[in-house]
C-alpha beads as a LAMMPS data file, in Angstrom:
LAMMPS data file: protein, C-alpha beads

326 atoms
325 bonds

1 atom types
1 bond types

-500.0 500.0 xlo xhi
-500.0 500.0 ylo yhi
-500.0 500.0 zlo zhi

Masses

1 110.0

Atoms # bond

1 1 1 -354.630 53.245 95.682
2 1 1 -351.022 52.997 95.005
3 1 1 -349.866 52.138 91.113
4 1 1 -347.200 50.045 90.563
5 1 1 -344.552 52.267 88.032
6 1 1 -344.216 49.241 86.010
7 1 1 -347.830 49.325 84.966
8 1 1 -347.512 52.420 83.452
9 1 1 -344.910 51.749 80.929
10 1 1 -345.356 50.572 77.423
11 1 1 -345.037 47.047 77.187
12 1 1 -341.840 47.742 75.402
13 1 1 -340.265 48.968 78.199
14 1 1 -342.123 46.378 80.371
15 1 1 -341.213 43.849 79.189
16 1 1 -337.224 44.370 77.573
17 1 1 -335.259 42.012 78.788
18 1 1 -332.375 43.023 80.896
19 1 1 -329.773 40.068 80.678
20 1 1 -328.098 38.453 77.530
21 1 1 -329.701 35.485 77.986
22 1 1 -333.268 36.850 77.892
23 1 1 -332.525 38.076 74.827
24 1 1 -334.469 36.072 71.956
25 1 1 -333.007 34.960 68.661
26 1 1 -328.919 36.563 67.318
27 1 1 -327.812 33.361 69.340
28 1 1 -324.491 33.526 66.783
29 1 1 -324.027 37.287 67.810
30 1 1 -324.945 36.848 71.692
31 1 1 -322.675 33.857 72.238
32 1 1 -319.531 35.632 70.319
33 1 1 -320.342 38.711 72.259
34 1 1 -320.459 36.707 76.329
35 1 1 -316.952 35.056 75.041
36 1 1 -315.442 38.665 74.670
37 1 1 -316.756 39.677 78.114
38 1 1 -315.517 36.633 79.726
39 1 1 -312.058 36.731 77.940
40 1 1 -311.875 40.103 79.140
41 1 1 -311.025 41.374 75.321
42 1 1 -314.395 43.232 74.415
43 1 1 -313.645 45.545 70.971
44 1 1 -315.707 48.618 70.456
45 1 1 -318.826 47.195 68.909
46 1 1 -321.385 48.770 65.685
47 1 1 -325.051 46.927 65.729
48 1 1 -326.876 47.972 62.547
49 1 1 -330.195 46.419 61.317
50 1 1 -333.463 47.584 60.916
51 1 1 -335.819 48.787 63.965
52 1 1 -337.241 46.673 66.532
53 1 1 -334.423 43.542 66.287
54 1 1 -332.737 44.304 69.493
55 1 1 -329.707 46.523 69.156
56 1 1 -330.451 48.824 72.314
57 1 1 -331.473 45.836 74.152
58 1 1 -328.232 43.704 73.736
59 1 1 -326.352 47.255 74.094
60 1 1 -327.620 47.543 77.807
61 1 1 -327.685 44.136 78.562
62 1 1 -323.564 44.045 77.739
63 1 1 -323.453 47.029 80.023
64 1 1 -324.953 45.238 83.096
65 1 1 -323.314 42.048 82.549
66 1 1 -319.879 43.927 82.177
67 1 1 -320.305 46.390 85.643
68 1 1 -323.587 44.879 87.219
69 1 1 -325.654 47.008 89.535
70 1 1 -323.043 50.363 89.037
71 1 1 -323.944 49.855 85.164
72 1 1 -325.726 53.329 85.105
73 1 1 -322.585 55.172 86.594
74 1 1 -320.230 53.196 83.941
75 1 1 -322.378 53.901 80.993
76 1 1 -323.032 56.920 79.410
77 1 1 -326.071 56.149 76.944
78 1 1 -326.434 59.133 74.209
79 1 1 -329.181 59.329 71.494
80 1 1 -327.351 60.688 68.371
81 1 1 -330.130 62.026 66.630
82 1 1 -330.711 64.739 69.372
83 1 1 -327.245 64.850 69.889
84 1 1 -324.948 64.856 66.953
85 1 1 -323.539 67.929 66.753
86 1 1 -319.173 68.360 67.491
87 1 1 -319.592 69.716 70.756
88 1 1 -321.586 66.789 72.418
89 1 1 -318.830 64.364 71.508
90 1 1 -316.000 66.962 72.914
91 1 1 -317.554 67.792 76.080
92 1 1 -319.594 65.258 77.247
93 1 1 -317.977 61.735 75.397
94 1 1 -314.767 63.106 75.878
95 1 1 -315.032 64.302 79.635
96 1 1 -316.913 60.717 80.622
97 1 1 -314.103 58.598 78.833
98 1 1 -311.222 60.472 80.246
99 1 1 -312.668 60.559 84.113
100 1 1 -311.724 57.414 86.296
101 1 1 -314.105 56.191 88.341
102 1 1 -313.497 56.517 92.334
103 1 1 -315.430 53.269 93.590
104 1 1 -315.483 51.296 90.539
105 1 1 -313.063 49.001 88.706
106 1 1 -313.869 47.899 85.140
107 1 1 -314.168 49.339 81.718
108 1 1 -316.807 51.901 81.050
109 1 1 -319.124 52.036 78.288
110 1 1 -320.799 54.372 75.594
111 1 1 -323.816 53.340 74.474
112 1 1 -324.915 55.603 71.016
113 1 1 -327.896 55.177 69.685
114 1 1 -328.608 56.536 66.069
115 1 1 -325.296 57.060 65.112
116 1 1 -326.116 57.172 61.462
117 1 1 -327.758 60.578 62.306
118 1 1 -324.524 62.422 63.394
119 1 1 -322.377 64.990 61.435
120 1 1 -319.499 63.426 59.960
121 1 1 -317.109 66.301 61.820
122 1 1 -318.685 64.427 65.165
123 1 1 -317.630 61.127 63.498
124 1 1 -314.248 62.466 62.942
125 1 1 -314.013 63.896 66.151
126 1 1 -315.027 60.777 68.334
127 1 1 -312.958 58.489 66.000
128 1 1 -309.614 60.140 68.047
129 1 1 -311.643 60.107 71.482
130 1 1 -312.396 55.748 71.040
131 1 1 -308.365 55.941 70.308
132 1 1 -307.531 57.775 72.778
133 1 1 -309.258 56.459 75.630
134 1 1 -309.298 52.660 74.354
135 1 1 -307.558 51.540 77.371
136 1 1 -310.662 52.005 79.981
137 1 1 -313.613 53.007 77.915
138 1 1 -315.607 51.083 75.347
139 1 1 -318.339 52.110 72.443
140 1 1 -321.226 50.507 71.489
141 1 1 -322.659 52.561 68.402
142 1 1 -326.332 51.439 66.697
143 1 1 -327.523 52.516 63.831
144 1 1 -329.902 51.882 61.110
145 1 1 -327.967 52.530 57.954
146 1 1 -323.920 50.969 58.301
147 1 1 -322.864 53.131 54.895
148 1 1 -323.783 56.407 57.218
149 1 1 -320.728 55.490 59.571
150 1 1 -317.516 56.873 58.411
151 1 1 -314.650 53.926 57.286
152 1 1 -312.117 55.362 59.806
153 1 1 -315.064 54.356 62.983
154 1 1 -316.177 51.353 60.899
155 1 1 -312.744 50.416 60.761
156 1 1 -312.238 50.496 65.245
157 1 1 -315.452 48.543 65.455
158 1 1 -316.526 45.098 65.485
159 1 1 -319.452 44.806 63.348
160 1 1 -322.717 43.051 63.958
161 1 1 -325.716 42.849 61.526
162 1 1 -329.081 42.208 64.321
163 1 1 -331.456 40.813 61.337
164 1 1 -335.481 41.015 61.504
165 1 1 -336.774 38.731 64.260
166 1 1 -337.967 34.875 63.007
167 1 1 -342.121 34.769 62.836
168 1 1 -341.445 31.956 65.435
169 1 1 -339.690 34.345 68.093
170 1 1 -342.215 37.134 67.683
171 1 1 -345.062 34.741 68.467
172 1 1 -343.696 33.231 70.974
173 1 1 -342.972 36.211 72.617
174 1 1 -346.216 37.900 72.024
175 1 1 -348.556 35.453 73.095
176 1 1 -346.224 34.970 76.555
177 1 1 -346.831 39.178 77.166
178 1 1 -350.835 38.075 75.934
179 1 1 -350.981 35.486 78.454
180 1 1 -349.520 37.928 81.563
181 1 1 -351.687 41.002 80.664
182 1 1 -354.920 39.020 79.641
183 1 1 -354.933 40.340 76.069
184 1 1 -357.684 38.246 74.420
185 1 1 -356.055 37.314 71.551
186 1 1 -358.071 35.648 68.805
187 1 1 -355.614 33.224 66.811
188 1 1 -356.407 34.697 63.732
189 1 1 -355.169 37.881 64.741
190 1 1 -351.575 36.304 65.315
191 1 1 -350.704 36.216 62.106
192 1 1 -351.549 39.327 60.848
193 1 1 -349.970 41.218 63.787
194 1 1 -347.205 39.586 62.792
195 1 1 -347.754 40.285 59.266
196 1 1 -347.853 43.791 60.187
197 1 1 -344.524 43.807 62.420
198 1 1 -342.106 43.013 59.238
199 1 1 -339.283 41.205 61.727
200 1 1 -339.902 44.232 64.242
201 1 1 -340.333 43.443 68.218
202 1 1 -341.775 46.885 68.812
203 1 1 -343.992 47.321 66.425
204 1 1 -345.606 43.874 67.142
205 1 1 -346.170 45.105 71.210
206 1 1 -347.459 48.255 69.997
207 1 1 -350.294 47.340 68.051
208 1 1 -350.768 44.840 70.686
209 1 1 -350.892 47.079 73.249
210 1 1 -353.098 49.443 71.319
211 1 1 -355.108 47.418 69.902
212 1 1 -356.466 45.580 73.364
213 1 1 -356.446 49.028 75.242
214 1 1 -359.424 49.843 72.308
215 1 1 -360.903 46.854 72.340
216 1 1 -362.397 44.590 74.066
217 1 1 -360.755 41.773 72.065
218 1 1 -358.052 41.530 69.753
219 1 1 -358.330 40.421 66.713
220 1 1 -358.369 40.731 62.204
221 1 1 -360.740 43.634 62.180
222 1 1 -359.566 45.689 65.540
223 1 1 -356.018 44.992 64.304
224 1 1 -357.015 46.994 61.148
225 1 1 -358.799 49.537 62.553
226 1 1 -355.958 50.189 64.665
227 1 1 -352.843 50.644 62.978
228 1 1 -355.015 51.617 59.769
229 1 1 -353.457 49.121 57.772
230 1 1 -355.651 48.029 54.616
231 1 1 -357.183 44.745 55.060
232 1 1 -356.270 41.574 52.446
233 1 1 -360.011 42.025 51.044
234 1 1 -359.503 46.031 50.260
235 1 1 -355.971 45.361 48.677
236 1 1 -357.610 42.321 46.583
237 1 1 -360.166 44.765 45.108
238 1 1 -357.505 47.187 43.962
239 1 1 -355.399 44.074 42.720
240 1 1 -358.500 43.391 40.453
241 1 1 -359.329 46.721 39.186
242 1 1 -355.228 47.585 38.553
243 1 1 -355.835 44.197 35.812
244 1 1 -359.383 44.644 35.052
245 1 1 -360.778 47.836 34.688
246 1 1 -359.716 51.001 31.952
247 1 1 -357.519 53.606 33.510
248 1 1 -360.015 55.921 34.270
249 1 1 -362.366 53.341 35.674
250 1 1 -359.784 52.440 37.985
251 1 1 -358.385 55.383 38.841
252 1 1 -361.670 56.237 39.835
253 1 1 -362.553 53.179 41.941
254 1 1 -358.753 53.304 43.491
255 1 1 -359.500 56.304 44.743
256 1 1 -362.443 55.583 46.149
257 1 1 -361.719 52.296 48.087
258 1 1 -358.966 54.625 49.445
259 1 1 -360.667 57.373 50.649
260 1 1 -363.736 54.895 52.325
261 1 1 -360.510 53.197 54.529
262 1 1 -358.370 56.084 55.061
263 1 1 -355.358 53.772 53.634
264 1 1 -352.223 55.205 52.405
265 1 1 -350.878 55.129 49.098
266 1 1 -347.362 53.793 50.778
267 1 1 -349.239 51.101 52.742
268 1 1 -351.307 49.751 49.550
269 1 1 -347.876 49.633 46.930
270 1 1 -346.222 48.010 49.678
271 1 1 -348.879 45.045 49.876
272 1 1 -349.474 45.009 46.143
273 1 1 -345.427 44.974 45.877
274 1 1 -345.931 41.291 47.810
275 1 1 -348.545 40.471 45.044
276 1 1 -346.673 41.370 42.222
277 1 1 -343.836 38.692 43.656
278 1 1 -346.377 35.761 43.976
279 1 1 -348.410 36.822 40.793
280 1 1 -348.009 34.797 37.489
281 1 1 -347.160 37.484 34.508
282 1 1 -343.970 37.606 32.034
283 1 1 -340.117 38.590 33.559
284 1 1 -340.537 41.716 31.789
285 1 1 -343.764 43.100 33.117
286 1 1 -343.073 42.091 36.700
287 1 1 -339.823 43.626 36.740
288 1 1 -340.939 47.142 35.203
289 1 1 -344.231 47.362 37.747
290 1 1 -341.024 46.583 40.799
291 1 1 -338.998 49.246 39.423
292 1 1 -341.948 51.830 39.089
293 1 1 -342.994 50.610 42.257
294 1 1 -339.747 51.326 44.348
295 1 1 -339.656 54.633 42.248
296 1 1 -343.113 55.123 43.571
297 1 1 -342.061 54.767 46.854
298 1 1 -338.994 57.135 46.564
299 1 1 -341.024 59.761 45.621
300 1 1 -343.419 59.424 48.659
301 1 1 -340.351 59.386 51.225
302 1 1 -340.324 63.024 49.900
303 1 1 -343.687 64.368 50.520
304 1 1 -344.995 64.288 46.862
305 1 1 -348.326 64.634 46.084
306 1 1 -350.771 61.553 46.667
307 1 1 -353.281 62.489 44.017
308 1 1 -350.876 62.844 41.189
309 1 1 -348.685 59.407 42.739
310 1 1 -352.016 57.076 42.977
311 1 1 -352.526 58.311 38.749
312 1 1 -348.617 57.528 38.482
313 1 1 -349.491 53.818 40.278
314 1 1 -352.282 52.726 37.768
315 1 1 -350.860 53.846 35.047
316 1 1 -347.768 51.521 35.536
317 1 1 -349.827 48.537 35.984
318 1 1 -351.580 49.582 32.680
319 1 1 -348.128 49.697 30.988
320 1 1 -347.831 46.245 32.142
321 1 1 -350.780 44.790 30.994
322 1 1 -349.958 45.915 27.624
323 1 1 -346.198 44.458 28.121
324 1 1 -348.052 41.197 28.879
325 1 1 -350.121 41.408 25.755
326 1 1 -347.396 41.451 23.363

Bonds

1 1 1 2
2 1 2 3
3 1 3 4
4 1 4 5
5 1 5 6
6 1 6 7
7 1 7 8
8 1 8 9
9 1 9 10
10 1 10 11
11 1 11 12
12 1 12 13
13 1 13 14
14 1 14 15
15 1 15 16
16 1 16 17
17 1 17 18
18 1 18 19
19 1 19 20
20 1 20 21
21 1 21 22
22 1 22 23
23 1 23 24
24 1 24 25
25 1 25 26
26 1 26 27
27 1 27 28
28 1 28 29
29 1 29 30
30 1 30 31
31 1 31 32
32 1 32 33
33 1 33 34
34 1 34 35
35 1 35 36
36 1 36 37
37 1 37 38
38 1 38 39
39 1 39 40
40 1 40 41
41 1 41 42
42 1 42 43
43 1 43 44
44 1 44 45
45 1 45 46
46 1 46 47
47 1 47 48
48 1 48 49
49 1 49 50
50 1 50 51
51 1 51 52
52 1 52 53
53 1 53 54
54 1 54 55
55 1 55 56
56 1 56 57
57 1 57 58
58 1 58 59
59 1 59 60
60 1 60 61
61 1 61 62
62 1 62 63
63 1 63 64
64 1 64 65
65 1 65 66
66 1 66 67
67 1 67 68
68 1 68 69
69 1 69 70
70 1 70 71
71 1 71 72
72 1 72 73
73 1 73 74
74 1 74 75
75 1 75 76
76 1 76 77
77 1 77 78
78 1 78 79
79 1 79 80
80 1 80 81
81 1 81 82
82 1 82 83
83 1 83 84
84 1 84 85
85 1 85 86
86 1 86 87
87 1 87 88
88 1 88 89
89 1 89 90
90 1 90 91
91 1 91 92
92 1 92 93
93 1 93 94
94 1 94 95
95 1 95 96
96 1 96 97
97 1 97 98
98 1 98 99
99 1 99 100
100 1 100 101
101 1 101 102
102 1 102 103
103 1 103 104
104 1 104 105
105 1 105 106
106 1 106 107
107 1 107 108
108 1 108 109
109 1 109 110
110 1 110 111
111 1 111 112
112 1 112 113
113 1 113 114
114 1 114 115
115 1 115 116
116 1 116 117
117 1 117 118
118 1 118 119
119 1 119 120
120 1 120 121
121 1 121 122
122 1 122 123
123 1 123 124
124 1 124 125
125 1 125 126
126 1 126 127
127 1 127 128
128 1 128 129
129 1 129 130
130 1 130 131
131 1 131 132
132 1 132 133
133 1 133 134
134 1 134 135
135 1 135 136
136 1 136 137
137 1 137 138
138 1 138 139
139 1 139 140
140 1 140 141
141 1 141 142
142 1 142 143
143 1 143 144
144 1 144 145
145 1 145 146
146 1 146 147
147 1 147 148
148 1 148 149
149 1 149 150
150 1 150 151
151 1 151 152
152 1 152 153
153 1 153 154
154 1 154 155
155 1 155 156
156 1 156 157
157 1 157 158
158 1 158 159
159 1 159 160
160 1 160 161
161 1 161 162
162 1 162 163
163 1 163 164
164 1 164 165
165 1 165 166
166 1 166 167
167 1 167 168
168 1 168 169
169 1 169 170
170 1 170 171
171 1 171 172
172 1 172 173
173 1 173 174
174 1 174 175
175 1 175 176
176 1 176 177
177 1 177 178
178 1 178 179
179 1 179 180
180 1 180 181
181 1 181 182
182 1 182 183
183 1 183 184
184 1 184 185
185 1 185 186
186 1 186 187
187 1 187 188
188 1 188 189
189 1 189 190
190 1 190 191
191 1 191 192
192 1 192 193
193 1 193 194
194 1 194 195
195 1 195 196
196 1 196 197
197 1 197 198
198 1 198 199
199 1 199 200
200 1 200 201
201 1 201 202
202 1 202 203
203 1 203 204
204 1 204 205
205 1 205 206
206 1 206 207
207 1 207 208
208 1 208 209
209 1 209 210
210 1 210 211
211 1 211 212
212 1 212 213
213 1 213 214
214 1 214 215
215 1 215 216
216 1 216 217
217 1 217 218
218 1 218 219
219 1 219 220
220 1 220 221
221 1 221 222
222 1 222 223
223 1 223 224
224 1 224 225
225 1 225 226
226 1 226 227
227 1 227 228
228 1 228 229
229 1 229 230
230 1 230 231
231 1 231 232
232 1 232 233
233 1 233 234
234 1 234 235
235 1 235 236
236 1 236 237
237 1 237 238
238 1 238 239
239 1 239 240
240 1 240 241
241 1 241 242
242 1 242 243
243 1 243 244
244 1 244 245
245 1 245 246
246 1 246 247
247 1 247 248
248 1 248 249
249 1 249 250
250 1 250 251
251 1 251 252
252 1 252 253
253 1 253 254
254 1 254 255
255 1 255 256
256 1 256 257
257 1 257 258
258 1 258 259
259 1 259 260
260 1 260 261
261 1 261 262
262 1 262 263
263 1 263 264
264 1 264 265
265 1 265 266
266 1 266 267
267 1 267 268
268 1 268 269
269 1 269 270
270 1 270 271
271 1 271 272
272 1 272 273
273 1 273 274
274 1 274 275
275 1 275 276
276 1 276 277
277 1 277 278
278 1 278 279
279 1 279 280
280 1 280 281
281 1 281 282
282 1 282 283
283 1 283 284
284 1 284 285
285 1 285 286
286 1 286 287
287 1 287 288
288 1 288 289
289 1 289 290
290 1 290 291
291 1 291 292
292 1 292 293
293 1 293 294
294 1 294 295
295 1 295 296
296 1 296 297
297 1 297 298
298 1 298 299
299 1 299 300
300 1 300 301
301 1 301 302
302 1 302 303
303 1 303 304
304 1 304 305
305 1 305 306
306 1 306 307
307 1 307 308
308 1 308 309
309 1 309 310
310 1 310 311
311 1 311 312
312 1 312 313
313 1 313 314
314 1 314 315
315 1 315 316
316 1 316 317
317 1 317 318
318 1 318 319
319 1 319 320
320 1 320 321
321 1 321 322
322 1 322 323
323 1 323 324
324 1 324 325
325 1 325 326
């Protein structure tokens, strides 16, 4: 039995659209970017934004819309974070931008992705290459983080912030992918997907995907089990004993809900970090436990210890409780 290709990609890939006009939400950014293409005056462009919001996507759909089906030889696609080093830019950017193309008319495109991950000599280097060769070659860079782009690139680019995705566009989107694979999607499982997702496309087909190629059905519980998030009844516990209980009561019991659901430290200040915004408790106390808490979460970007961090965590909120007292 022959498989179709296209049923063994990730429903990312599946399902990405491949035109402008597929693409969901950005309308502002999509329609400015079409009148540039049509006007025949398209700038070198710089998407930044968080993950999942449709940077790569609108970079590739630009690049078919500008060459249509010779887009692959007119773009040269690079991922900057395997390739950042001075010596990508200066062989391969630099020998595809200065090459003409023998049966095709048009400007040509490079697509990086990641940019915020390459050396700033690279920057430097490729800042004289989009000079240079401005007159048939275009760049599209994408990154995460804008402030990692040197000015003098920044400068060359037309800039365009892709926000997190509306809750509207992600569900629309995932139940039409639900609906063409049969996922049986319980409603209640809707929400916390996109709970989950935080604005981000991928992540929302991912744990649909994975989550309905474990189980038979998808929905609260299989969701958690999952992506071992921490279910709202787990974090309300520890929300209770972090106000409740003495600090080595809680610590203790912390701990313990912890270890029973394999949760992460991150995961659980993240969700309490949403409680602390909707709780009722003096300026003064809420704003020390947010401080600590983005503290917190500095120091687990860099691989300290969880055991010492979860003592760090209750101890805040006991500092706060006595703030409140006063």
């Amino acid at each position: 039995m022959k498989v179709d290709p296209k049923d063994t990609l990730p429903w990312v890939e599946k399902y990405r659209p491949s035109t402008i006009d597929e693409i969901m939400s950005h309308e502002h950014i999509l329609n400015t970017i079409e009148h540039l293409i049509q006007a025949g005056q398209l700038p070198h462009l710089l998407f930044y934004g968080p993950p999942g919001t449709g940077k790569t996507t609108t970079a590739l759909a630009v690049a078919r819309q500008m060459s249509g089906k010779a887009w692959k030889s007119m773009t040269l696609e690079l991922n900057a974070s395997d390739e950042r080093g001075i010596g990508v830019v200066r062989d391969r950017i630099k020998t595809f931008a200065s090459t003409q193309q023998m049966f095709s008319k048009g400007l040509k495109l490079v697509v990086l992705d990641e940019a915020d991950s390459m050396t700033n000599d690279a920057q430097f280097a490729m800042r004289r290459i989009m000079e240079a060769y401005t007159k048939n070659t275009r760049f599209i860079l994408i990154c995460n983080y804008v402030n990692k782009i040197i000015p003098a690139i920044q400068s060359r680019c037309t800039r365009f912030r892709f926000s997190p995705l509306e809750n509207i566009a992600i569900e629309n989107r995932m139940r039409q992918i639900a609906e063409f694979e049969n996922v049986n999607l319980q409603e209640e499982a809707v929400q916390t997907i996109i709970d989950l997702s935080t604005g981000d496309m991928r992540k929302c087909l991912n744990i649909l995907q994975s989550t309905h190629q474990s189980f038979s059905e998808v929905n609260n519980e299989n969701v958690f089990t999952c992506t071992g998030a921490p279910p709202p009844e787990k974090i309300d516990k520890i929300w209770n004993n972090l106000f409740t209980a003495n600090f080595s009561e809680g610590l203790k019991n912390i701990k313990q809900l912890m270890e029973e659901g394999g949760v992460a430290l991150s995961d659980v200040a993240t969700l309490i970090h949403k409680k602390v915004l909707m709780a009722e408790m003096c300026a003064s106390a809420r704003c020390f436990i947010l401080s600590e808490l983005g503290n917190l979460e500095h120091r687990l970007s860099h691989s300290s210890c969880d055991t010492i961090q979860i003592c760090s965590f209750v101890g805040v909120f006991h500092i706060a409780r006595q703030k409140m007292a006063e």
